[in-house]
Steps between C-alpha positions, in 0.01 A plus 500: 500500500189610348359424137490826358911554525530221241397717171771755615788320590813427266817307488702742756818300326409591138462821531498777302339196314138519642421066526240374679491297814248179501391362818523166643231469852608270781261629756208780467313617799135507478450726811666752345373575149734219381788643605793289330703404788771309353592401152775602233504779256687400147625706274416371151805612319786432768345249668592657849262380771429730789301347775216630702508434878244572784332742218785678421669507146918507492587642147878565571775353741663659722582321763699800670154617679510206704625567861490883475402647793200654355379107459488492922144530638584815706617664166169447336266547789682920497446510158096392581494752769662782294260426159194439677478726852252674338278282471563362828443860622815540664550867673862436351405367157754625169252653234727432210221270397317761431682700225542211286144379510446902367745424201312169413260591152140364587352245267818380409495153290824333666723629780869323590699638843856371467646453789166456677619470846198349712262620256293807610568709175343203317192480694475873471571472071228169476197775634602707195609230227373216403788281563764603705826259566839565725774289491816523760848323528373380855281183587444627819320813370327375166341153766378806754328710222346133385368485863361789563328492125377149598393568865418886429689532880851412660572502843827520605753706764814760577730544771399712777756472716748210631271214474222660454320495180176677385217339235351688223240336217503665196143501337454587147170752456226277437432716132823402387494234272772220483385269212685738221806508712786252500902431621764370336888418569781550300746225649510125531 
């Protein structure tokens, strides 16, 4: 989780009450801008505690996302291939990608995708804002956005046929940046 989110984010269990949520470090990476890689947020009127794992703040349970299907690794890798074949300059690629990047309002102060998926519209809303945050019910697609944000590239494969699988790396445009752009979960 990165720095800047901390001014914006509230008490999800308060609301409409607007409360702010103080921040308790456990481990900050230095390699990556001090990226807060696990801690707690607490709310200061509740006293809820949400915890922050592998980067990633939780700010509601739900424990019903675990063991969906979309959580399986073939799931996620079609969702890669179908937001980012693009980039990858696949023949095949889905160009949905590119009418919501044309609805995103350039120089844009903040920027939140619900329901972010593996991230792409994100990326696409941090070149024009300057913060842009996603959140999804699914660990498995909110720790692959994280990745490919961290690593600006994921490698990973499909199906061809039987047995058979083919390897794509997606590799984020080296103008894009990634330091205004972050992931968060909305489960425990």
């Amino acid at each position: 989780m990165k720095y800047f989110l901390l001014q914006h984010l509230i008490c999800p269990a308060c609301l409409p009450k607007e409360y702010p949520l103080n921040i308790k470090v456990q481990k900050i990476d230095r390699n990556r801008d001090d990226d807060i890689v696990s801690g707690e947020l607490l709310c200061s009127k509740c006293k809820r505690v949400f915890p922050i794992k592998d980067g990633i703040a939780f700010l509601l349970a739900n424990s019903e996302a675990r063991g969906m299907r979309y959580e399986e690794a073939d799931m996620v890798n079609r969702y890669l291939w179908c937001h980012y074949s693009d980039i990858m300059a696949q023949s095949d690629s889905v160009l949905s990608s590119f009418f919501w990047e044309s609805l995103i309002v350039a120089n844009s102060s903040s920027s939140f995708d619900a329901g972010c998926s593996v991230g792409r519209l994100v990326f696409e809303m941090g070149q024009k804002s300057d913060w842009s945050v996603g959140c999804d019910l699914l660990g498995s697609f909110i720790k692959t956005a994280r990745s490919i944000m961290h690593r600006q590239s994921l490698m990973f494969s499909l199906p061809l046929e039987g047995k058979i699988r083919e390897t794509f790396t997606v590799t984020l445009p080296n103008s894009w940046r990634t330091d205004n752009v972050d992931f968060m979960g909305v489960y425990i």
